[in-house]
NUTIMAR-125870 format. One record per residue (C-alpha): residue in three letters; x negated, y, z. Coordinates in steps of 0.05 Angstrom, whole numbers, plus 32768, in hexadecimal, padded with zeros to 4 digits. Each point is the difference from the previous one (the first is absolute). Example, Ala and Ser with C-alpha at 12.3 -4.5 7.8 and 13.67 -1.06 7.14 Angstrom:
% residues 2
ala7F0A7FA6809C;ser7FE580457FF3;
***
This chain:
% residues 207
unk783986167950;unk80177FD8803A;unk8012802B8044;unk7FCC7FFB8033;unk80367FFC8038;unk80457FDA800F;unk802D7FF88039;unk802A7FC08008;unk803A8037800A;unk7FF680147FBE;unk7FF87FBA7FDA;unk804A7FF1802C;unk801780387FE1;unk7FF77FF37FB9;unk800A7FBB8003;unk80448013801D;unk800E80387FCC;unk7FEF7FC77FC9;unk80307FD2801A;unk8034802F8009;unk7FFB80177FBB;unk7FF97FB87FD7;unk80007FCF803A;unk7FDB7FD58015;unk7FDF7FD57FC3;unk7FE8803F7FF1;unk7FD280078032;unk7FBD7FEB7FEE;unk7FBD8005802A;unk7FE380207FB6;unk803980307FF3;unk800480148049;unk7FB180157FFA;unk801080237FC0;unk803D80288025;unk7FCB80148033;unk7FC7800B7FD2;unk7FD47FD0802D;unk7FDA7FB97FF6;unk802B7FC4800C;unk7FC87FE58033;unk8013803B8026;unk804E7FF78001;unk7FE97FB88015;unk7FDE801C803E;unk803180288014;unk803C7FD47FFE;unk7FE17FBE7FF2;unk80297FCF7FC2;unk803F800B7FDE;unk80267FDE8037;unk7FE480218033;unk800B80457FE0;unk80507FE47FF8;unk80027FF1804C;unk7FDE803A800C;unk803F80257FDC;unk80367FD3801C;unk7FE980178043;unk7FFA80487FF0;unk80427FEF7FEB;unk801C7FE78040;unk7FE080388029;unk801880397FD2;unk80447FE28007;unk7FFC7FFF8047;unk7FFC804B800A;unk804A800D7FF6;unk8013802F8030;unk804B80158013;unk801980498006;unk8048801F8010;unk801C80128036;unk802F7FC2800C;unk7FF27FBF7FFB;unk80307FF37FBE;unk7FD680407FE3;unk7FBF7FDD800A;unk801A7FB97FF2;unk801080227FB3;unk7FBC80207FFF;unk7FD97FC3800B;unk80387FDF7FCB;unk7FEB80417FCD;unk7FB17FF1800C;unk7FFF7FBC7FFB;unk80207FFB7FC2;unk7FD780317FE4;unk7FBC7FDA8017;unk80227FC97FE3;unk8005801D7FBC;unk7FC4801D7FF6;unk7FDB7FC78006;unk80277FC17FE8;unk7FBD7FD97FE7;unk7FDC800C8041;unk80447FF1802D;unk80027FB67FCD;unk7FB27FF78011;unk801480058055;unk80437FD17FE7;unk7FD67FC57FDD;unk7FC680058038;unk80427FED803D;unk7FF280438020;unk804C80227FED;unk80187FF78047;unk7FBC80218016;unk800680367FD8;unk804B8008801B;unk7FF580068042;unk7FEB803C8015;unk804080207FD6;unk80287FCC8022;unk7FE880118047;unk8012804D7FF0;unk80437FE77FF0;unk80057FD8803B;unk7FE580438032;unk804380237FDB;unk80347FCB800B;unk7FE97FF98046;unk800880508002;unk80447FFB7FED;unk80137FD08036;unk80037FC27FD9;unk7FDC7FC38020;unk7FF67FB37FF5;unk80207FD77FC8;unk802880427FE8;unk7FBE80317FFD;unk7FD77FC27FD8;unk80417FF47FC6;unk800480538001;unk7FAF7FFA7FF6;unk80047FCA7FCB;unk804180177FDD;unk7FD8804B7FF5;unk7FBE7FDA7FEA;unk80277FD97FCD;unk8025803A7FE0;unk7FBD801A7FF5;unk7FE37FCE7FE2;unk80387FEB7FDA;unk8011803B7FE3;unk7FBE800D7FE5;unk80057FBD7FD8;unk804580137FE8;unk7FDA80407FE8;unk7FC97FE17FE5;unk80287FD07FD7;unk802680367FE1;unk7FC4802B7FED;unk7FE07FB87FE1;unk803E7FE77FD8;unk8007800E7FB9;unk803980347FE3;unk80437FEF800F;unk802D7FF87FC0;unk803880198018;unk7FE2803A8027;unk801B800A8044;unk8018804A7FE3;unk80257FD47FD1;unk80267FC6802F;unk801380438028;unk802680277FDC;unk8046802C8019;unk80257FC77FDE;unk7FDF7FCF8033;unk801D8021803D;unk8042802A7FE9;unk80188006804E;unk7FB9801D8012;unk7FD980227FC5;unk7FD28024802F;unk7FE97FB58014;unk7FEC7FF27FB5;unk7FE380417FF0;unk7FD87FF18038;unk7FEF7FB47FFD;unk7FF2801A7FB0;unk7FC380288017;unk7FBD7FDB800D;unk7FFE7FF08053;unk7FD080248028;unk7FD67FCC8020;unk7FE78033803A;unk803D80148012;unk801D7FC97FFC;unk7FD27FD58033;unk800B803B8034;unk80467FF87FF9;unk7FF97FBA8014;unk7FD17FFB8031;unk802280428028;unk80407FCF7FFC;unk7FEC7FC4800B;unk7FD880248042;unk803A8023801E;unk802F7FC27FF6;unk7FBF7FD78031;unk7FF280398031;unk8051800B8008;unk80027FF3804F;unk803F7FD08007;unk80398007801F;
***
């Protein structure tokens, strides 16, 4: 029996949890209805066609992304938590974050993290063409990292193995290096360790 009432907050929703989960040629006016046990005249009425239910998302999109918010006490501390959240928005919703890409809106999306960044750099003292290349350097290691990270979570098996290259044959003046580099990496901490760098090497006041 089809549900008697809908909210366009709740068709969002589940069109949003279908992408996320199979992307977007997944989502189909009839198997959104069927998620939400409703007619597809009504999903229609809510959200109007297929395209207009994907703009609808891409803008959800945008907006959600736009609610980063910094904490820490100093500006390099909340520089590395919008780093942490952004990244994290980013991958938990890589179909949606494509959708916003192919509709021209990426920069859009962007900004409001970028204008955080640029409050912080400011805070730190840093103004003009050195507080924009300390903006732009930060939003690039983001970004880029997260496509390194993708890329390595999407490529096939390695044959040799990482654990393999790296054995304490492969580094006999530093074994504790190959032990190491012989383990899997830890993306997490890994992307901290470069943002916090990369951030104190910008804010460093010069001398």
């Amino acid at each position: 029996m089809a549900r008697s009432t809908l909210t366009r907050p709740e068709v969002l929703d589940a069109a949003a949890a279908l992408v996320k989960q199979h992307g977007p040629a997944a989502l189909t006016m009839r198997k959104l209805a069927a998620e939400l046990g409703t007619a597809v005249t009504s999903i229609y009425w809510h959200v109007g066609n297929r395209e207009q239910l994907l703009d609808a998302l891409v803008a959800r999109t945008v907006e959600e992304m736009g609610a980063i918010r910094p904490v820490g006490r100093t500006p390099g501390d909340r520089i590395l938590s919008v780093a942490r959240t952004l990244r994290r928005e980013l991958r938990e919703r890589p179909h949606l974050i494509a959708m916003v890409h192919e509709r021209g809106l990426t920069e859009r999306m962007f900004l409001p993290a970028q204008q955080a960044l640029v409050h912080e750099v400011h805070a730190a003292g840093l103004r003009g063409a050195r507080a924009a290349d300390a903006v732009r350097a930060i939003q690039f290691q983001i970004v880029g990292f997260l496509l390194v990270e993708r890329n390595r979570e999407r490529s096939p098996a390695q044959s040799p193995a990482e654990s393999e290259l790296w054995d304490p044959a492969a580094a006999p003046n530093d074994p504790a290096l190959a032990r190491c580099l012989g383990r899997p990496a830890d993306p997490e901490r890994l992307f901290l360790l470069s943002v916090r760098a990369l951030t104190a090497a910008l804010l460093k006041p010069r001398s």
